[in-house]
C-alpha positions in Angstrom: 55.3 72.0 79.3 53.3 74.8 79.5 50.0 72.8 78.4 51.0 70.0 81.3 51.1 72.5 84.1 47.3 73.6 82.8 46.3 69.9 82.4 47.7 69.3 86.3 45.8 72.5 87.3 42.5 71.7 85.6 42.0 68.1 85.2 41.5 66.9 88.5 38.9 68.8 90.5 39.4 69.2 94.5 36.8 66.8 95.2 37.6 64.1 92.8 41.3 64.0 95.1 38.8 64.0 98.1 37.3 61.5 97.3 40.2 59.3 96.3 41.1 59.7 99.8 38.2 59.1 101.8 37.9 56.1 99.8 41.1 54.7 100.9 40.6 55.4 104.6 37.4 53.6 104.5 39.0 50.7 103.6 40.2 51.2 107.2 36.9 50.9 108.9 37.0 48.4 112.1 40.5 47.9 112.0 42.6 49.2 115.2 45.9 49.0 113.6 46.9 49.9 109.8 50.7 50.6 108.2 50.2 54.8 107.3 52.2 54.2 103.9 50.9 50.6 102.7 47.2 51.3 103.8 47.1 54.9 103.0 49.6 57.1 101.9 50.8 54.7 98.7 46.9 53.4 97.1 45.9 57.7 97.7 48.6 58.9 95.3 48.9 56.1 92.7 45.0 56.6 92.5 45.7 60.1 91.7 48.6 60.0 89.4 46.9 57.1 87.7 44.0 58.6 87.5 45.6 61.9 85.8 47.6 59.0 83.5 44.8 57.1 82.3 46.0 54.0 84.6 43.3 51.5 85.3 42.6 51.4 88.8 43.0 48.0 89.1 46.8 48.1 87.5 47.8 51.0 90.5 49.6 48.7 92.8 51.8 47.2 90.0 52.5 50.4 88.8 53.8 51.9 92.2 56.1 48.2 92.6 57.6 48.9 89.6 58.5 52.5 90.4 59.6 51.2 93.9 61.9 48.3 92.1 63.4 51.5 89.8 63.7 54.0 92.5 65.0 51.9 95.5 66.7 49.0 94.0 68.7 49.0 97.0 66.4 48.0 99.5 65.8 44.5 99.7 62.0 44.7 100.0 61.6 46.3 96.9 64.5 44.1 95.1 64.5 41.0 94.0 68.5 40.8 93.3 69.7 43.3 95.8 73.3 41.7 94.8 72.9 43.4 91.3 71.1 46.5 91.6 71.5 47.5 87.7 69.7 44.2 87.0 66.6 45.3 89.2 66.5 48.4 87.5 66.9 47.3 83.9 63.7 44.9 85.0 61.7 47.8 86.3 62.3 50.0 83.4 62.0 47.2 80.4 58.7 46.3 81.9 57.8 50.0 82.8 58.5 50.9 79.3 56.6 48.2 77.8 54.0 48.7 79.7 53.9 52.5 78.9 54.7 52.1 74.9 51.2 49.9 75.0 49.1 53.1 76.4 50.6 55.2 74.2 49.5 52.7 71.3 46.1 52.9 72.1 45.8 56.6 72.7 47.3 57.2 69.5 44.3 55.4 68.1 41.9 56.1 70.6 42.8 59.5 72.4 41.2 60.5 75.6 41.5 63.4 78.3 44.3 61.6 80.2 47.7 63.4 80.2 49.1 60.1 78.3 47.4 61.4 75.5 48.3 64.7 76.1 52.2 63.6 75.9 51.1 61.6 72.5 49.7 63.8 70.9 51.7 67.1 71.8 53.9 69.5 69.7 56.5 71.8 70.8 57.3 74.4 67.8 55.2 72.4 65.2 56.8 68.6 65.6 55.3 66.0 67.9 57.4 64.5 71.0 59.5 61.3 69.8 59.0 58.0 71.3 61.6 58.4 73.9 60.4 61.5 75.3 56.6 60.5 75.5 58.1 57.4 77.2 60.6 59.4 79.5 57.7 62.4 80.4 55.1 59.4 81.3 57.8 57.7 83.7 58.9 60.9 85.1 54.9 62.1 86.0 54.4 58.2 87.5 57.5 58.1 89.5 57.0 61.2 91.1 54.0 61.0 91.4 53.9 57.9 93.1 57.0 58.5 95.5 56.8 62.2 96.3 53.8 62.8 98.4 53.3 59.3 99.9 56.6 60.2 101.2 56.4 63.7 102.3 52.8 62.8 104.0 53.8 59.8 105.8 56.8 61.1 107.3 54.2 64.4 108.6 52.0 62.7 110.4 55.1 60.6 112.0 55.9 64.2 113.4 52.3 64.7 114.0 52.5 61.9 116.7 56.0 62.2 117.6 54.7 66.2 118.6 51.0 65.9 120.0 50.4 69.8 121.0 51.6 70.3 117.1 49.1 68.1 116.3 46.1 69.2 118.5 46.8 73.3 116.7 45.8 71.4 113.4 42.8 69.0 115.2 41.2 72.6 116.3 42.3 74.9 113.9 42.4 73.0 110.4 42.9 76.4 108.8 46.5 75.6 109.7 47.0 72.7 107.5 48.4 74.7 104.3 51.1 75.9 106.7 51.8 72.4 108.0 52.1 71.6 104.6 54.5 73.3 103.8 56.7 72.9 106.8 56.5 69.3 105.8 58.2 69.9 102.7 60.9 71.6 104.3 61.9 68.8 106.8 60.6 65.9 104.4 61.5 66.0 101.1 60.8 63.3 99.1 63.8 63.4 97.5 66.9 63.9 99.4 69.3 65.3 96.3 69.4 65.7 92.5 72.5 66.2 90.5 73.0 69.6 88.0 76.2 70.7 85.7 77.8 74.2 86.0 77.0 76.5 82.9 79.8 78.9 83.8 82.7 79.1 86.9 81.4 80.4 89.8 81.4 80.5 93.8 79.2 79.4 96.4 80.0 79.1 99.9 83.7 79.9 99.7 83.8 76.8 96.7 85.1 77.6 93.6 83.2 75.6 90.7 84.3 75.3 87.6 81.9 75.6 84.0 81.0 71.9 83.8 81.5 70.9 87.4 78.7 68.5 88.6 77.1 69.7 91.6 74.9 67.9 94.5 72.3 69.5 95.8 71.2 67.9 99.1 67.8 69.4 99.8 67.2 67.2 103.1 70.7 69.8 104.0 69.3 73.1 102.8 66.1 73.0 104.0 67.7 72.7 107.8 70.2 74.9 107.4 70.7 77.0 110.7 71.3 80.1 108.9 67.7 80.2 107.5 65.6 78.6 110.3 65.5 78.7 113.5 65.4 75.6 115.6 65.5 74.0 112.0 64.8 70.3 113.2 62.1 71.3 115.3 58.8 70.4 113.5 56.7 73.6 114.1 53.3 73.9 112.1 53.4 77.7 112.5 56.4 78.5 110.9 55.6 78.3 106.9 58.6 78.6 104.9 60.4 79.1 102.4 61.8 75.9 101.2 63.5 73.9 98.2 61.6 71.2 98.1 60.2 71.8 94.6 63.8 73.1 93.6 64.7 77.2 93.6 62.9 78.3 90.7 63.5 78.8 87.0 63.3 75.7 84.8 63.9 72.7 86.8 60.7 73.8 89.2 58.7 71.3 89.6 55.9 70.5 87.3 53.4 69.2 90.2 53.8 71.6 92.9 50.2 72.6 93.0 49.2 69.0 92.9 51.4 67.6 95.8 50.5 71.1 97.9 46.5 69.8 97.3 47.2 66.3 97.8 48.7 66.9 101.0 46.2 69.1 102.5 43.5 67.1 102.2 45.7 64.0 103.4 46.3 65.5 106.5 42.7 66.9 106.8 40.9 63.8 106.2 43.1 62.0 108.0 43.5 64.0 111.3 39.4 64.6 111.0 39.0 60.9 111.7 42.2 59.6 113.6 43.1 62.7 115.7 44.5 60.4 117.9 46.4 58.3 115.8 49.8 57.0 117.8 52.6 54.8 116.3 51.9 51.1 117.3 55.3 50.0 116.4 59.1 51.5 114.9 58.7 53.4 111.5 61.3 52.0 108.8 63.1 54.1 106.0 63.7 52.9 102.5 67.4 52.1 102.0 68.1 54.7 99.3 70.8 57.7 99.0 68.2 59.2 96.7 64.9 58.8 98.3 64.3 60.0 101.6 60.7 58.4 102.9 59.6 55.8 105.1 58.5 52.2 104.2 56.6 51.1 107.0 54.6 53.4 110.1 52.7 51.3 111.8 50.1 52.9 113.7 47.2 52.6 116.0 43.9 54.4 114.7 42.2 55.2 117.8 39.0 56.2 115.6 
């Protein structure tokens, strides 16, 4: 893992991600209205993910409908058989899998600089990953990268509108945008919970949890709590915290921090830069998930 966290770090300059960007939003020029997550927020971050996977460009959009279809089978706009859920997702996954299992064919013949090669062709104590955990790290890397900052951004500049004087300290002072940043994370993670085991009995909160006991940990809930922050659904660009949005630490930290902190910065830097007016031209929609906790649709009016 330790040679994926340098590949994340290394392999993608600043301006490559910059560019990504601007290239997205000037898909935008002349229009008066776009949808922030369809338009912007979902082709930015497949182009980066893909392009740290080895993803053709032009496969990007079937690649982030497939992780939709496995993610948020629930929803009927991303589900074809919303009255059998586990039949959407075994679709998703049989075609993400095959789809995967032919890339990591060709890089075993032809390898490149692409982190699917780097999962090929990776050993951990002398012995190379099996099939099933090249296959597993590549969907893991795609899904988040596909659904974690197109969430967490889209659901920003929402409070970015919803909030104009918050917005107009970032418009003058875009020093401020790392702090934003990460007060976006607190309010809008991507992912609302994930799901550990107890290694040993334990308290927490007056609970008693036994070795084994599965335990929910709702980060949309933690990273409000009122005994940490102040005013903690108040959207306040000044406050920079300290928040679980990448997990607490140890090993289930998550592997792309420093990518989702870089992609979002330059997200809301490009994007306030040209729209600093930007105002919702219609009501935003959320995904109908218990797991994923992101918007759908924001439509908005540009105002360039």
């Amino acid at each position: 893992m330790g040679a994926l966290a340098g590949v994340l770090g290394s392999m993608m300059a600043l301006e490559a991600i910059r560019e990504i960007v601007t290239t997205v939003l000037d898909r935008l020029e002349g229009r008066e209205e776009c949808d922030l997550v369809t338009d912007v927020a979902q082709p930015a971050v497949s182009r980066v993910i893909g392009s740290f996977m080895g993803i053709p460009e032009e496969d990007d959009a079937a690649w982030a409908e497939l992780m939709n279809m496995a993610l948020a089978a629930n929803d009927p706009d991303y589900s074809p058989s919303v009255d059998d859920v586990e039949e959407t997702i075994q679709e998703a996954i049989q075609q993400v899998f095959a789809r995967c299992n032919a890339m990591i064919a060709e890089r075993r013949e032809n390898p490149t600089d692409d982190l699917t090669s780097v999962l090929v062709h990776a050993e951990v104590e002398g012995q190379r990953l099996e099939e099933h955990e090249i296959v597993m790290g590549f969907f893991l890397l795609v899904a988040a990268g596909n659904d974690s900052t197109k969430a967490t951004y889209s659901s920003a500049m929402r409070a970015l509108m919803e909030s104009p004087d918050q917005r107009r300290l970032l418009v003058e002072d875009p020093a401020l945008i790392p702090g934003a940043v990460e007060e976006a994370l607190r309010m809008f993670p991507a992912f609302a919970h994930f799901r550990r085991t107890a290694t040993k009995d334990t308290e927490l909160g007056g609970q008693q949890i036994k070795e084994g006991d599965k335990v929910v940990m709702w980060y949309a809930s933690s990273n409000r709590d009122e005994t940490r922050f102040e005013d903690a659904d108040r959207f306040d660009v000044l406050r920079n915290p300290d928040h679980q949005a990448f997990g607490a630490g140890g090993r289930h930290f998550c592997l792309g921090t420093a990518l989702a902190r870089l992609e979002l910065k330059i997200l809301l830097e490009e994007t306030l830069a040209r729209y600093p007016e930007m105002e919702l031209a219609g009501p935003p929609t959320y995904v109908e998930s218990a797991f994923l906790n992101q918007l759908k649709s924001l439509p908005v009016r540009l105002k360039a």
